[in-house]
Residue frames as a rotation matrix with the C-alpha (Angstrom) as fourth column:
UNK 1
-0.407 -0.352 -0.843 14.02
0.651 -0.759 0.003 -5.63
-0.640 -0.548 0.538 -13.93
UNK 2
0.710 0.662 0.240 12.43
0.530 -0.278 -0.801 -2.55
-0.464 0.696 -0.548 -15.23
UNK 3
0.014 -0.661 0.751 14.43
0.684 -0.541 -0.489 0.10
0.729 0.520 0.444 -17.78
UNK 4
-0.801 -0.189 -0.567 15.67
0.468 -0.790 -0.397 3.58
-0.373 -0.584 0.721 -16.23
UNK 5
-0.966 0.130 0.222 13.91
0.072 -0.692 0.719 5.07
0.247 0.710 0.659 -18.56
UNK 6
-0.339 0.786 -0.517 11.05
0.380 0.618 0.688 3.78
0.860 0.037 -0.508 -16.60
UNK 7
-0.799 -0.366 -0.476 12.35
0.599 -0.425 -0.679 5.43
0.046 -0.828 0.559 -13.45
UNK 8
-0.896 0.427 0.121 10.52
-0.436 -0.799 -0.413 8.88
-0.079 -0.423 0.903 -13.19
UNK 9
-0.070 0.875 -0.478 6.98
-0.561 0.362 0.745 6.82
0.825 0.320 0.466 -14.35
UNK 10
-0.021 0.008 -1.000 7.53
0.425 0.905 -0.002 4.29
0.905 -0.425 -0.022 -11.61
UNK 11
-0.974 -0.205 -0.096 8.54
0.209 -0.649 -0.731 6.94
0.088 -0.732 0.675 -9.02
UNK 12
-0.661 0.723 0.199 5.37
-0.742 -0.589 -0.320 8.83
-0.114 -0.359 0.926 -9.46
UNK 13
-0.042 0.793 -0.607 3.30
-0.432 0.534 0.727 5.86
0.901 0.293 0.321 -9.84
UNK 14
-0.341 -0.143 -0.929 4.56
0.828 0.423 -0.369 4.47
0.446 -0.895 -0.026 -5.98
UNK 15
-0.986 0.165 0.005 4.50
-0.125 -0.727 -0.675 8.18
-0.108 -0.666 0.738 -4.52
UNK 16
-0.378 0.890 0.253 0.91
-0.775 -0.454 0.439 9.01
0.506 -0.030 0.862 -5.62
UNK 17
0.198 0.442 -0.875 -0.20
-0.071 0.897 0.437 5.24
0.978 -0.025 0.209 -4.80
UNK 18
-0.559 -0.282 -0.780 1.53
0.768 0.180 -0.615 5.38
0.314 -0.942 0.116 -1.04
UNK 19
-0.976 0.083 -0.199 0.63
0.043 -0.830 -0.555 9.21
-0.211 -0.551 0.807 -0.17
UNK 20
-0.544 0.839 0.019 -2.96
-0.699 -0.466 0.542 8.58
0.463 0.282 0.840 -1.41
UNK 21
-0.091 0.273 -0.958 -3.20
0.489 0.850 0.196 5.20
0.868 -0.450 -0.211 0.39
UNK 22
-0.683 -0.703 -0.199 -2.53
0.509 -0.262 -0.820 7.76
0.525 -0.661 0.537 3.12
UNK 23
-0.781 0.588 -0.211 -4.84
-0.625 -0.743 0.241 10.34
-0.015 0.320 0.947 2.67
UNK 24
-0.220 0.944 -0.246 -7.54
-0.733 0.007 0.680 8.61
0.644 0.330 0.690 2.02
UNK 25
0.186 0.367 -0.911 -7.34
0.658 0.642 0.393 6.13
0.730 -0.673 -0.122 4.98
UNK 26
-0.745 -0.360 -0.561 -6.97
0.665 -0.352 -0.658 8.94
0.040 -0.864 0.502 7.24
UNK 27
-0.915 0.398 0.062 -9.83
-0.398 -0.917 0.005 10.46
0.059 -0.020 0.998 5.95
UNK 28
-0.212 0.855 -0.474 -11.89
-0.179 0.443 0.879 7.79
0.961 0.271 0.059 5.72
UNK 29
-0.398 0.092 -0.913 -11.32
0.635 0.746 -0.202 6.89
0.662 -0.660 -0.355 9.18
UNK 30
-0.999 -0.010 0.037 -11.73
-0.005 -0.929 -0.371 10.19
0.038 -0.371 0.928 10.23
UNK 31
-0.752 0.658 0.033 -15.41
-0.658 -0.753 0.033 10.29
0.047 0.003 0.999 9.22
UNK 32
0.108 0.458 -0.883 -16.18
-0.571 0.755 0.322 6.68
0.814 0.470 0.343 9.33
UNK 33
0.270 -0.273 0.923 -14.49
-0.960 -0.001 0.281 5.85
-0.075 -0.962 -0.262 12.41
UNK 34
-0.848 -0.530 -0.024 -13.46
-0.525 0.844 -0.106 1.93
0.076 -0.077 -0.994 13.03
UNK 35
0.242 0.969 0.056 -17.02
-0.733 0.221 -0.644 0.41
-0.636 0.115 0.763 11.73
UNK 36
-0.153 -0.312 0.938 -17.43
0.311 0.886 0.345 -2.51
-0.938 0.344 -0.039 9.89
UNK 37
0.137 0.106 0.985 -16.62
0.862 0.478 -0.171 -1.97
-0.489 0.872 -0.026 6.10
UNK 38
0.711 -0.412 -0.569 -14.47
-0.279 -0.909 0.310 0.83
-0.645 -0.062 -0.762 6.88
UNK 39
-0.450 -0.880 0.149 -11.67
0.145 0.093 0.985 -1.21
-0.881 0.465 0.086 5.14
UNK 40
-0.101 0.386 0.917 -13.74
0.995 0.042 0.092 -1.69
-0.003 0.921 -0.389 1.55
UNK 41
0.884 0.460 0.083 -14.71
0.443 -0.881 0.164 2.12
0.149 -0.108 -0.983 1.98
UNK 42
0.456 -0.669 -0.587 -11.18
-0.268 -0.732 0.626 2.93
-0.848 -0.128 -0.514 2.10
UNK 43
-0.207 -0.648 0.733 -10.51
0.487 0.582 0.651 1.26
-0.849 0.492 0.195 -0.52
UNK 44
0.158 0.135 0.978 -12.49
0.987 -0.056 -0.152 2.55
0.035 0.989 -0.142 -2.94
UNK 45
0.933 -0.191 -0.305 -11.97
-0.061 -0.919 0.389 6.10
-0.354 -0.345 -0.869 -1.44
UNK 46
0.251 -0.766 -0.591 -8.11
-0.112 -0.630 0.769 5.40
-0.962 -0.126 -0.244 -2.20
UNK 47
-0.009 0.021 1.000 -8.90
0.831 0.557 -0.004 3.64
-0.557 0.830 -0.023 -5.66
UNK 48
0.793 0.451 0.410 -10.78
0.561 -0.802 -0.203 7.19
0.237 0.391 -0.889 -6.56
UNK 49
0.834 -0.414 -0.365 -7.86
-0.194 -0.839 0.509 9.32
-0.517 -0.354 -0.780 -5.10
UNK 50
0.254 -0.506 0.824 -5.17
0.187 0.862 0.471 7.26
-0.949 0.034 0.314 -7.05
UNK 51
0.643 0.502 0.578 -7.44
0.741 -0.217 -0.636 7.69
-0.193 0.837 -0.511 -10.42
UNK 52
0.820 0.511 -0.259 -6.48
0.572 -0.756 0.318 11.36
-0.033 -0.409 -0.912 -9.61
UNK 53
0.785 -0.610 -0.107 -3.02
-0.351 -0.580 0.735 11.65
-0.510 -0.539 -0.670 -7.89
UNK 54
-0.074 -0.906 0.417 -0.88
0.552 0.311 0.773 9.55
-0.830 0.288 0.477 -10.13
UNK 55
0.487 -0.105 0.867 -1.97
0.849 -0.176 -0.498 11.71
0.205 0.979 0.003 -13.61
UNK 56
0.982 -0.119 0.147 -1.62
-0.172 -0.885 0.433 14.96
0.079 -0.450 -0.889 -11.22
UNK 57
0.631 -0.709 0.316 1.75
0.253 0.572 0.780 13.34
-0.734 -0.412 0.540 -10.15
UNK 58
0.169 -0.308 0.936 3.04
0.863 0.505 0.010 12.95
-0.476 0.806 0.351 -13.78
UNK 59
0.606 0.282 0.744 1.64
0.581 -0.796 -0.171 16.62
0.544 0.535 -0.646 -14.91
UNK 60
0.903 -0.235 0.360 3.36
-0.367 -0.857 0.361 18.80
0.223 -0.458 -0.860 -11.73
UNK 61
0.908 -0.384 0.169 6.20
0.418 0.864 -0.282 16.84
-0.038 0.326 0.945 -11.71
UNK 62
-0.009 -0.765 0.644 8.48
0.928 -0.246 -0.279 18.29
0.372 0.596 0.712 -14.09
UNK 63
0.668 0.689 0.281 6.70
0.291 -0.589 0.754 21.73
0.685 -0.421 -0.594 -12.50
UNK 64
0.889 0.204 0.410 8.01
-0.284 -0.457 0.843 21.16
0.359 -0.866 -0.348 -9.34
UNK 65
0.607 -0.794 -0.032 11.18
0.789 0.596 0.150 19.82
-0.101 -0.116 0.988 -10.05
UNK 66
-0.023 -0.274 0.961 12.32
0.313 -0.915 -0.254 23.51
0.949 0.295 0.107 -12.19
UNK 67
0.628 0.206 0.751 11.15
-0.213 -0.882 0.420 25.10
0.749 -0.424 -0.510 -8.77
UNK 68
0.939 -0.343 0.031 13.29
0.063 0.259 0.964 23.17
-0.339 -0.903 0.264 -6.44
UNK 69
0.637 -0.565 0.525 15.70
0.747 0.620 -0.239 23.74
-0.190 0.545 0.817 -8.61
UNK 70
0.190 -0.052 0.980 15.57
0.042 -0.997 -0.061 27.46
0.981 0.053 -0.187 -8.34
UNK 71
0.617 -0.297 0.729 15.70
-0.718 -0.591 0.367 27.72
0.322 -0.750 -0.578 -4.77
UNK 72
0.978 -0.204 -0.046 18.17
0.184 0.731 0.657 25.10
-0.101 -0.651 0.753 -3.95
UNK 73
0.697 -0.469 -0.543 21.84
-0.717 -0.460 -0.523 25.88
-0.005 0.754 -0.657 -4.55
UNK 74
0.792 0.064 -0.608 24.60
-0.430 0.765 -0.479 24.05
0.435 0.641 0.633 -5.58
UNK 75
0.997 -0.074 0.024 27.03
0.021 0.550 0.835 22.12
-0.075 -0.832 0.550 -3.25
């Protein structure tokens, strides 16, 4: 099992890694269409987007927690 302390690191390492698996196979298909060696071509398309979305992830984060924090109120 991993530590808690591991938690928020793991979190944004799945989110960025799903929502860019996303992204980038919807775009790829988008402009590539269902051709052969669309799948390898999404791959590295989500490999590069990944690179990207999990430091980005890590940095806005804390960011965008503070703001949801402002406009949400308390129960």
């Amino acid at each position: 099992m991993i530590s808690k302390k591991f938690g928020p690191m793991l979190f944004s390492l799945l989110l960025s890694g799903l929502m860019s698996l996303l992204v980038s196979g919807i775009t790829t298909f988008r402009v590539a269409g269902l051709t052969e060696g669309v799948f390898v071509l999404w791959m590295s398309a989500w490999l590069a987007a990944w690179l990207i979305a999990f430091p980005t992830v890590m940095l806005v984060a804390p960011f965008t927690q503070k703001i949801v924090g402002v406009l949400v109120t308390k129960a």
